[in-house]
Phi, psi and omega in degrees: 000133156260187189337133199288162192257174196248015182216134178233184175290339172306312195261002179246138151281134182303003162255000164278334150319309177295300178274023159277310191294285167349290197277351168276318172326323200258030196063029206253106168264008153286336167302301211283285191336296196284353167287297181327298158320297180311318189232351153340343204243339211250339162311300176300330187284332198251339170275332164293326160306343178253315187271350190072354192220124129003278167323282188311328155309325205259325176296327206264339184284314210272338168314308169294283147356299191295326198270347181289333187274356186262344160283329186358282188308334182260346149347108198270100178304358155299323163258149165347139153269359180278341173284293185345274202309322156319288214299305179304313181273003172269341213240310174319308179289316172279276164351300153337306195297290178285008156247356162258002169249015145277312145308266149048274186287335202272332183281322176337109200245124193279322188275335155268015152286306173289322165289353172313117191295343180295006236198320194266326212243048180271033178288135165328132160310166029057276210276167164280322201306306196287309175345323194293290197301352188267328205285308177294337185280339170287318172288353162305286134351283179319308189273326179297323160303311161338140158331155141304313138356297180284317173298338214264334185294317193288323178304274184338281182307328149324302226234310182290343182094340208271161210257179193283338167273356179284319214277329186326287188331326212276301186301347184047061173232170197273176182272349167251016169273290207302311185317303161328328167254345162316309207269330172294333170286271200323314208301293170324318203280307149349297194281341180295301215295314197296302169357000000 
């Protein structure tokens, strides 16, 4: 990822946005450079939130870069860019989602699931420090186990802030889809924990 930028999307107006886009369109890749800066951190925050990893956060935030810059030209600079660039990094993330737990069930070996010391050493911590650390990782689990659907849903609402018809909108689902997936993710998040 680079450098946190000195602008966010709260602080750039969107028409200083429209003429980034523009003056990109026309090859100023410094225009392209100050999108980036501007929406890098709100790309990465939602890709870290669904992959959990870092790396992989940062390949899928530049993915999403790559397709906004392979879009360019049909980007209608009259609306916001930042629901585009959710919605593109949510669609990335999920597709992720779903090739790495396909690969996954395909490697998946029952007897080296049971021999796994994570699998044999499910004693309770001593410390709170370690209570946390057992806590997150069941919630982690937890969340991984979940739909791509569902995380991108549990994300929005978590991390993005968005209320329940913006994630409709993002998801392209009724508003009693999104509630539905709310509440089956807490429910998930609930039972991890109780674990």
């Amino acid at each position: 990822m680079l450098n946190a930028p000195e602008a966010s999307p709260q602080t750039v107006a969107e028409t200083d946005v429209a003429r980034w886009l523009t003056a990109a369109r026309n090859g100023d890749a410094d225009a392209f450079r100050r999108i980036v800066e501007t929406y890098q951190r709100a790309v990465y925050g939602i890709a870290y939130r669904m992959t959990l990893n870092h790396a992989d956060a940062d390949d899928l935030a530049q993915d999403a870069f790559v397709a906004l810059w392979s879009a360019i030209e049909s980007i209608d600079t009259a609306r916001p860019l930042l629901p585009w660039l959710r919605r593109t990094t949510i669609n990335r993330c999920i597709n992720w989602l779903a090739r790495k737990r396909r690969r996954a069930e395909a490697a998946l070996d029952p007897d080296v699931i049971s021999a796994s010391p994570a699998v044999q050493s499910r004693q309770p911590a001593p410390s709170d420090r370690m209570q946390e650390q057992e806590a997150q990782a069941r919630i982690r689990n937890a969340l991984e186990t979940l739909s791509p659907d569902w995380q991108a849903t549990f994300v929005l609402r978590t991390h993005a802030g968005l209320s329940y018809q913006q994630i409709a909108n993002e998801m392209n689902c009724s508003i009693g889809t999104v509630m539905s997936r709310l509440h089956r993710v807490r429910v998930a998040l609930k039972d991890a924990l109780k674990a």
